[in-house]
C-alpha positions in Angstrom: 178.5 198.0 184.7 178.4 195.7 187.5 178.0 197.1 191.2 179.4 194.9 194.3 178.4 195.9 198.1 179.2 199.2 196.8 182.7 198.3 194.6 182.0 199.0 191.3 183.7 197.3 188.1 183.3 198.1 184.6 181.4 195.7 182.3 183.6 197.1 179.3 186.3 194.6 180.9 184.7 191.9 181.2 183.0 192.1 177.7 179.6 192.3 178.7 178.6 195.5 177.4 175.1 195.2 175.7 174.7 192.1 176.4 171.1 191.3 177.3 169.3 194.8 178.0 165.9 195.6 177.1 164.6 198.0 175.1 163.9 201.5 176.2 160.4 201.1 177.4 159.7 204.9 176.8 159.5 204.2 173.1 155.7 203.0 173.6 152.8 205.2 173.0 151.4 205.1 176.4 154.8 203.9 178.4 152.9 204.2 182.2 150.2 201.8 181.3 152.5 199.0 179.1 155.4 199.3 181.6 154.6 200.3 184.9 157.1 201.8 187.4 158.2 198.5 189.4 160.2 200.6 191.4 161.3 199.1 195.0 163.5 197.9 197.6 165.4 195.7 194.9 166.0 198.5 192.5 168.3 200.8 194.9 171.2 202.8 193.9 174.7 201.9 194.3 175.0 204.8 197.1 171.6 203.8 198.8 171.5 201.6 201.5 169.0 198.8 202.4 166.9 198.5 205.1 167.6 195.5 208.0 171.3 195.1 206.8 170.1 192.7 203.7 172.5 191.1 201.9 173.7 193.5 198.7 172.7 191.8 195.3 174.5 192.2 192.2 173.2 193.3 189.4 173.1 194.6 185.7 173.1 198.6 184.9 171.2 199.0 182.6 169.3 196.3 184.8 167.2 193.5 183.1 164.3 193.9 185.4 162.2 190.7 186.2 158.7 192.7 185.8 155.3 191.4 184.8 154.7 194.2 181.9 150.3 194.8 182.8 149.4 195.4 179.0 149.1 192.7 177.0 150.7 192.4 173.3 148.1 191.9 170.5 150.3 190.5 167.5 149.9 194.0 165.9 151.4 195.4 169.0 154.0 193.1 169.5 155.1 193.3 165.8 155.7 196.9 166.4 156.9 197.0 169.2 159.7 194.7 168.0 160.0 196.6 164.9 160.8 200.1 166.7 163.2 198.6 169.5 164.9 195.5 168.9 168.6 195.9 169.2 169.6 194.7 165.5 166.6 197.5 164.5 168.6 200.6 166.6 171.9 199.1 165.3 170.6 199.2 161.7 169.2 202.8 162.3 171.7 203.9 163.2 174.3 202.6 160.3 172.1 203.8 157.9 172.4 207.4 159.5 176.2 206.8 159.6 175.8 205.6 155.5 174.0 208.8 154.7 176.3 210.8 157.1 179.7 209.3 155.1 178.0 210.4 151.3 178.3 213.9 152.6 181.9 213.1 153.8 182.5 211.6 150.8 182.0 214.9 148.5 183.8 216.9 151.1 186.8 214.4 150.3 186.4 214.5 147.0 186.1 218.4 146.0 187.5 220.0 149.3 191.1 221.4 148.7 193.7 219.9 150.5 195.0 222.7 153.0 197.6 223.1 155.2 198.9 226.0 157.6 202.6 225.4 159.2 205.1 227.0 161.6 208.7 226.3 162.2 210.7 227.7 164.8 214.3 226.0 164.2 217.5 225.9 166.2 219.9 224.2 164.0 223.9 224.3 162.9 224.1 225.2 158.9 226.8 223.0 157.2 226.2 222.0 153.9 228.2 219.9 151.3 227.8 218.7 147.8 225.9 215.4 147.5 223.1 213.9 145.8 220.3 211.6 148.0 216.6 210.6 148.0 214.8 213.0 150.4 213.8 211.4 153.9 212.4 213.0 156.7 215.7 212.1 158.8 217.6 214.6 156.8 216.0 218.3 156.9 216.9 220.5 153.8 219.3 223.5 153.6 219.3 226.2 151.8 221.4 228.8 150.6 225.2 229.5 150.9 228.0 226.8 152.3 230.0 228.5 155.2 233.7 228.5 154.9 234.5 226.3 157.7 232.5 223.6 159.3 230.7 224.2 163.1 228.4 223.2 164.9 227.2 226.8 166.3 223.1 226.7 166.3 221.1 229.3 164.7 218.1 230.5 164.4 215.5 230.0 161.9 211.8 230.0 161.0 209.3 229.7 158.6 205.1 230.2 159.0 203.0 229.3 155.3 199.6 228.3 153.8 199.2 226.2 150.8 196.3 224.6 149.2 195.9 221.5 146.8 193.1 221.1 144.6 192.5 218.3 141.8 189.5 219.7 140.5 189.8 217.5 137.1 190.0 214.2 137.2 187.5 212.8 134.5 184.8 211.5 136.9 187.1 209.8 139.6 185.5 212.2 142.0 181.9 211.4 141.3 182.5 207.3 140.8 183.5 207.7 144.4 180.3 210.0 145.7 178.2 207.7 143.7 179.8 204.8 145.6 179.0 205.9 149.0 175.6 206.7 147.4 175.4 203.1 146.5 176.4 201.6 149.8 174.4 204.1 151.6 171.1 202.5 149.2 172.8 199.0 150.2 173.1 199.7 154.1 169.2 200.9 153.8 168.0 197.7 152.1 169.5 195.6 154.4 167.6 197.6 157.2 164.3 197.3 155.9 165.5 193.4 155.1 166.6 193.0 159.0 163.2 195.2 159.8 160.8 192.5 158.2 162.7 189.7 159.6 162.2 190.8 163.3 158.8 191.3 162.7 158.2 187.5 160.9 160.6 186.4 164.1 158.5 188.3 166.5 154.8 187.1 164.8 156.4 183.7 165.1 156.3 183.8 168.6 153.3 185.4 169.4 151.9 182.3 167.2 154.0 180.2 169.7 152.5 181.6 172.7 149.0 181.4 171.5 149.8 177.6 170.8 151.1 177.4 174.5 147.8 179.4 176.1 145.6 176.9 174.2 147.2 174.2 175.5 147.4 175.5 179.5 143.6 176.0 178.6 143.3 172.3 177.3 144.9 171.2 180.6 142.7 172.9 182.9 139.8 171.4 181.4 141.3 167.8 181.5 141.9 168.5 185.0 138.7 169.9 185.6 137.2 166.6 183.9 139.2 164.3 185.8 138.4 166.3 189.6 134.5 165.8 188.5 135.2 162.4 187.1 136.9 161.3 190.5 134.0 162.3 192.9 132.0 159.9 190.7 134.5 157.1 191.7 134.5 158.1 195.0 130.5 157.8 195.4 130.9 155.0 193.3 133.1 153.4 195.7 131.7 154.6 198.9 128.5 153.4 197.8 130.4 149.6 197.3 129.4 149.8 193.7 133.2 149.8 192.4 136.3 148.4 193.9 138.6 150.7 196.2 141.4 150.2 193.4 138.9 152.5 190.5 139.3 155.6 193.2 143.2 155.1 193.1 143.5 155.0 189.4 141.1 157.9 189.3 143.2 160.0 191.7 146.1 158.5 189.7 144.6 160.0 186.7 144.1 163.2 188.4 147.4 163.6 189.3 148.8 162.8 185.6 146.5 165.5 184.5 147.8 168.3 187.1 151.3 167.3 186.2 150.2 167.7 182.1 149.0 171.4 183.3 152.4 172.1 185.1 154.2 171.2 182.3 151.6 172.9 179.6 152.0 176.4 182.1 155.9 176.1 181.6 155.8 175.8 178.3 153.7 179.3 178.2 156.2 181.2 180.6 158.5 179.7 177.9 157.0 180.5 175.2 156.7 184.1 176.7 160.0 184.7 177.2 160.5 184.0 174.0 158.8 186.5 172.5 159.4 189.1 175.1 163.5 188.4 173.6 162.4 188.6 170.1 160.7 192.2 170.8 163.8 193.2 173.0 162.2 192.9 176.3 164.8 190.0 177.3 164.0 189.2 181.1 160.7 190.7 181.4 157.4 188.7 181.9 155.0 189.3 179.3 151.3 188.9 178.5 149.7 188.2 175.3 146.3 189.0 174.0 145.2 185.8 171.7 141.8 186.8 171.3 140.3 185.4 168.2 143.4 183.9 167.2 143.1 180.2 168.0 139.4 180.4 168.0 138.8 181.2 164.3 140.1 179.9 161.5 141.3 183.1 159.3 140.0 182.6 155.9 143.2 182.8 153.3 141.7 185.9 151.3 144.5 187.8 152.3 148.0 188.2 150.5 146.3 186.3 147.4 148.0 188.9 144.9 150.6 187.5 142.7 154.0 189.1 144.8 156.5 191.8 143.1 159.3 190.2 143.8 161.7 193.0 143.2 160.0 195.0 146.1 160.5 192.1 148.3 163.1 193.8 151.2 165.7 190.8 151.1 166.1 190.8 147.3 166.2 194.5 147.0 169.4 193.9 149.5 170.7 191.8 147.3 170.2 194.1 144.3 171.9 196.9 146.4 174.6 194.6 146.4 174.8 194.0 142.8 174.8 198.1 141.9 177.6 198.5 144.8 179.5 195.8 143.6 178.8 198.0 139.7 180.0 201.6 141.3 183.3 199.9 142.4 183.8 199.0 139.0 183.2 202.6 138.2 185.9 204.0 140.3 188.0 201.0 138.8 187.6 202.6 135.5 187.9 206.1 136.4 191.4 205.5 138.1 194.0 205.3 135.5 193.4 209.2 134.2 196.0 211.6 135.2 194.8 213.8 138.0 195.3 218.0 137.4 196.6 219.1 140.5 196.2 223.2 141.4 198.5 224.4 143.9 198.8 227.9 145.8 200.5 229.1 148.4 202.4 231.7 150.3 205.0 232.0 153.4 207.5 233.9 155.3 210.9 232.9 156.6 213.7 234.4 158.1 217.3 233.1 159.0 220.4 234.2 161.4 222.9 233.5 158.7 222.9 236.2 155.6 221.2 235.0 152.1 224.1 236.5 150.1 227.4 236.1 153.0 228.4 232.4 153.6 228.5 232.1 157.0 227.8 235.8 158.2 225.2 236.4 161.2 222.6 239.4 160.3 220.8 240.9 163.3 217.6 241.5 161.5 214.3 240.1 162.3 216.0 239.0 165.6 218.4 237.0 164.2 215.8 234.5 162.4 213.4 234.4 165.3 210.9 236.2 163.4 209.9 235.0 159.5 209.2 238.4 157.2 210.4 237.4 154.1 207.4 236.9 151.7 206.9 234.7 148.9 204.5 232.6 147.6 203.7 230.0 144.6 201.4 228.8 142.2 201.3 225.6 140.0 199.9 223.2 138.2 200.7 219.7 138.6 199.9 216.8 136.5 200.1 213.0 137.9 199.9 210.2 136.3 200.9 206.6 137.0 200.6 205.4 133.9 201.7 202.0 134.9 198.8 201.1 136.9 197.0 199.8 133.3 198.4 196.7 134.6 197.5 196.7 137.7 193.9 198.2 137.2 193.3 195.7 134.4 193.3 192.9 136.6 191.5 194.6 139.3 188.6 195.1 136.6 188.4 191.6 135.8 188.5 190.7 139.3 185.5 193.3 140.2 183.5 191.9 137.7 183.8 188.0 139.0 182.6 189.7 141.9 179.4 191.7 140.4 178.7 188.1 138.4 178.5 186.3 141.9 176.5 189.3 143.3 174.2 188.3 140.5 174.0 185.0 141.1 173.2 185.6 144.4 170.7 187.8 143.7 169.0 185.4 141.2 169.1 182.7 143.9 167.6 184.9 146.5 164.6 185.8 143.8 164.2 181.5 142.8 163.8 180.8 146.6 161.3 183.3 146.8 159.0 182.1 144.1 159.7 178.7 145.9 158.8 180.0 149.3 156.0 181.2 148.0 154.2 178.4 146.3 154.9 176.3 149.3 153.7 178.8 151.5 150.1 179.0 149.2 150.3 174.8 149.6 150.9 175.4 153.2 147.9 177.6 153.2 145.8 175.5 151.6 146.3 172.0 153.9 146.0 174.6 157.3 142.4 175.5 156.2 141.6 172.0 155.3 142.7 170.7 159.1 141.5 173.8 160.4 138.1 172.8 158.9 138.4 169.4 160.0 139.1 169.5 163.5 135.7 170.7 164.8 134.3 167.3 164.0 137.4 165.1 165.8 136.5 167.6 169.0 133.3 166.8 168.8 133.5 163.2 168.7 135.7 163.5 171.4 133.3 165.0 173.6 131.0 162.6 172.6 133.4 159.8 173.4 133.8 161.4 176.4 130.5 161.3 177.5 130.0 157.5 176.9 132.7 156.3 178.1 131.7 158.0 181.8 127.9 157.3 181.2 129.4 153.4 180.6 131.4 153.4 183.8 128.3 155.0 185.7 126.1 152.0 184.5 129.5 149.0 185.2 130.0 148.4 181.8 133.6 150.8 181.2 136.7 151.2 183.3 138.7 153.9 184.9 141.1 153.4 182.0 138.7 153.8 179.2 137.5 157.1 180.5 140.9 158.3 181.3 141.7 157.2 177.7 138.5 159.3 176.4 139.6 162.3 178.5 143.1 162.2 176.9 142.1 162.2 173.9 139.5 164.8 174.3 142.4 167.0 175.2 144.5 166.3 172.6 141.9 167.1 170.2 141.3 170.2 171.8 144.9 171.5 171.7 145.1 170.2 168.2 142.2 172.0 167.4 143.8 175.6 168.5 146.8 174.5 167.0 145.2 173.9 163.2 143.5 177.2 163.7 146.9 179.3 164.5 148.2 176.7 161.7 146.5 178.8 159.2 148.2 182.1 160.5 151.6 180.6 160.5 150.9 179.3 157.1 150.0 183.0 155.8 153.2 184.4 158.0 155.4 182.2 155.1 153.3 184.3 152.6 153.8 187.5 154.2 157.6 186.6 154.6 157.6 185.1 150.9 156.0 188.7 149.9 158.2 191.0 152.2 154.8 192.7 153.6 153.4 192.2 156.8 150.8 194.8 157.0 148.0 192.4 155.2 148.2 190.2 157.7 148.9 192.3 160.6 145.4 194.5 159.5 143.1 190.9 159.5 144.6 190.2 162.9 143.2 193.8 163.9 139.9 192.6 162.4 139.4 189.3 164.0 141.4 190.5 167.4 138.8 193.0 167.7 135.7 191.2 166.8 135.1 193.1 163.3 
């Protein structure tokens, strides 16, 4: 809800409810160290009051608080952290409780008698003629013996009773059904572990992203570093009346070019981070990343080699669970056209002003009606049967099983895309550790480059421009360079994802992270 200089609004109106909170940060193992208190002035109650009659702010409860969280994320981390907090994860937790929750409903429904427990206290006139209509709740019935005349005098009557309904045979209709709920409680559960796996490729995605956009902040501060060194050469150059005035202001223009490169490289990082921070449902926190090891090796591909199960593979499973809910409704389908047995009990009392035997005389018993004391009860057995549904059923069939067929087809496209993933994600595996392997040597030359094109200047035989050129390319090299190396971890991310397992890749991070 929103608070105003103390008026308060609800965010239910305005449609807003949800929308952008983080996570609960208490669902960390150690809460005080990854998400500090950032309690302050900024943070006060709607019945507090601020200090040096500041302006009042408005602001989100649950507030998105703009805090720098002091831990940083190490992909395993951030993985699970996404993986236990993410909104789609609680919302999927919590409709698979409600799935489990409605197979227990469902066997109460389907074996529990109908009951029902009723008192009527009426004040009514009792004139009765002989006709013939369809019954209707606008027309009450009435029993016993006409009166002689017609009036409109009210009496009293009453009635209090209990029944019960119980269809204890029905040749399986009741267990299709349970066995349907069972079915799209598997189905709901699938899709969780589906929508699981797909936060955490989601979330490893953008820890990849961030490591990409550290590398590169890092490739900017050494251009700059390389261009502030490179123009104190020019400078003594020029003081020194070795080089004309115009080398220093290229070099400073240079210099300049390379701090804007490093403002632009340090917004693509806060970028990238909020990002990731969104994907692990800390939207609108600041977040820090731990890319140890991650750009600076290149991860051999020993890991997810193992020929895949693809029926184990979360998002085909979901579509299986599909397939064999689609199959139970069929079940009930065929189970509906048997009669249902039908076992009925029950007992009451009633009472009336008006005698049972003596149209139209009062009897001052029971208070006149006020009171029902007159016992009876019943018991039967009742068979139904619509036996004309065949039709109707028949056709329902026919269209249930269109329906399981393009369940299946669905499944078998899900399972072909999967292989397909998969050897392209082995290909893309394949050319990351080549490049990966390659770029040490254009790095290298670089620097090399570098060197002579700035030893050339020093001696009059290069330009401003070739060594600004060198320099450039030097930092290209280097960013391509981290980015070949977290190539490789992307390409084994399509693996994993191809697979529907993360932990293999999750554990090697732990190794090289770590220094193993």
């Amino acid at each position: 809800m929103f608070f105003v200089s103390g008026t308060r609004c609800s965010a239910e109106d305005s449609g807003l409810t949800g929308l952008g909170e983080p996570a609960a940060p208490s669902s960390l193992s150690n809460p005080s160290q990854v998400m500090p208190n950032t309690a302050s002035n900024s943070q006060l109650l709607p019945n507090q009051t601020r200090s040096n009659d500041s302006p009042s702010s408005i602001f989100l409860r649950p507030r998105i608080e703009q805090s720098v969280i002091s831990k940083p994320f190490t992909l395993r981390l951030a993985v699970e952290y996404a993986q236990r907090n993410y909104p789609n994860i609680l919302k999927g937790k919590s409709q698979m409780r409600a799935a489990e929750r409605n197979v227990t409903v469902q066997k109460i429904t389907e074996y529990m008698p109908d009951s029902l427990l009723q008192y009527q206290e009426l004040y009514a006139s009792h004139n009765k003629l002989t006709q013939t209509f369809f019954g209707s709740p606008v027309f009450p019935a009435i029993a016993g013996p006409a009166k002689d005349t017609t009036s409109l005098s009210p009496y009293l009557f009453s009635a209090a009773g209990v029944s019960l309904d119980w269809a204890p045979l029905d040749f399986g209709l009741h267990k299709a059904r349970i066995q349907l709920a069972k079915r799209l409680a598997a189905q709901t559960k699938s899709t969780y572990t589906a929508t699981e796996l797909d936060v955490g490729l989601t979330t490893a995605n953008a820890f990849l992203d961030g490591v990409i956009a550290v590398q590169q902040v890092k490739a900017a501060e050494q251009n700059v570093r390389s261009f502030e060194q490179f123009s104190k050469i020019v400078e003594a150059q020029v003081n020194a009346s070795l080089k004309p005035g115009a080398d220093q202001s290229l070099a400073l223009a240079q210099l300049a070019n390379a701090r804007n490169d490093l403002i632009r490289a340090e917004m693509s990082r806060d970028l990238a981070f909020a990002n990731l921070a969104n994907s692990m449902g800390l939207g609108g926190r600041m977040i820090d990343i731990d890319s140890t090891g991650i750009a600076e090796r290149a991860e051999p591909a020993v890991i997810q080699k193992s020929t895949p199960v693809f029926e184990q593979v979360p998002i085909l499973q979901a579509a299986n669970a599909t397939v064999l809910s689609a199959v139970a409704q069929k079940k009930v389908l065929d189970k509906e056209y048997y009669p249902i047995f039908h076992l009925l009990a029950g007992f009451n009392l009633r009472s009336s002003a008006l005698s049972p035997t003596v149209a139209g005389k009062m009897q001052s018993s029971n208070l006149a009606g006020a009171l029902p004391v007159i016992p009876n009860y019943q018991m039967a057995l009742i068979i139904n049967w619509n036996f004309l549904d065949i039709f109707r059923l028949h056709q329902e069939k026919k269209v249930q099983q269109e329906r399981i067929y393009q369940q299946q087809q669905e499944s078998s496209l899900v399972e072909q895309n999967l292989r397909t993933q998969d050897l392209q994600s082995r290909t893309r595996v394949k050319a990351a550790l080549a490049l990966a392997e390659n770029m040490p040597i254009q790095v290298h030359a670089s620097e090399v480059a570098t060197q002579q094109a700035e030893a050339r200047y020093k001696t009059g035989l290069g330009s401003v421009a070739q060594v600004a050129q060198a320099n450039e390319v030097l930092a290209q090299s280097r960013v391509q360079d981290a980015i070949a190396k977290v190539g490789v971890w992307r390409a084994l991310l399509s693996v994993a994802s191809s697979h529907g397992d993360l932990h293999p890749l999750l554990s090697e991070s732990d190794r090289i992270q770590k220094g193993l």
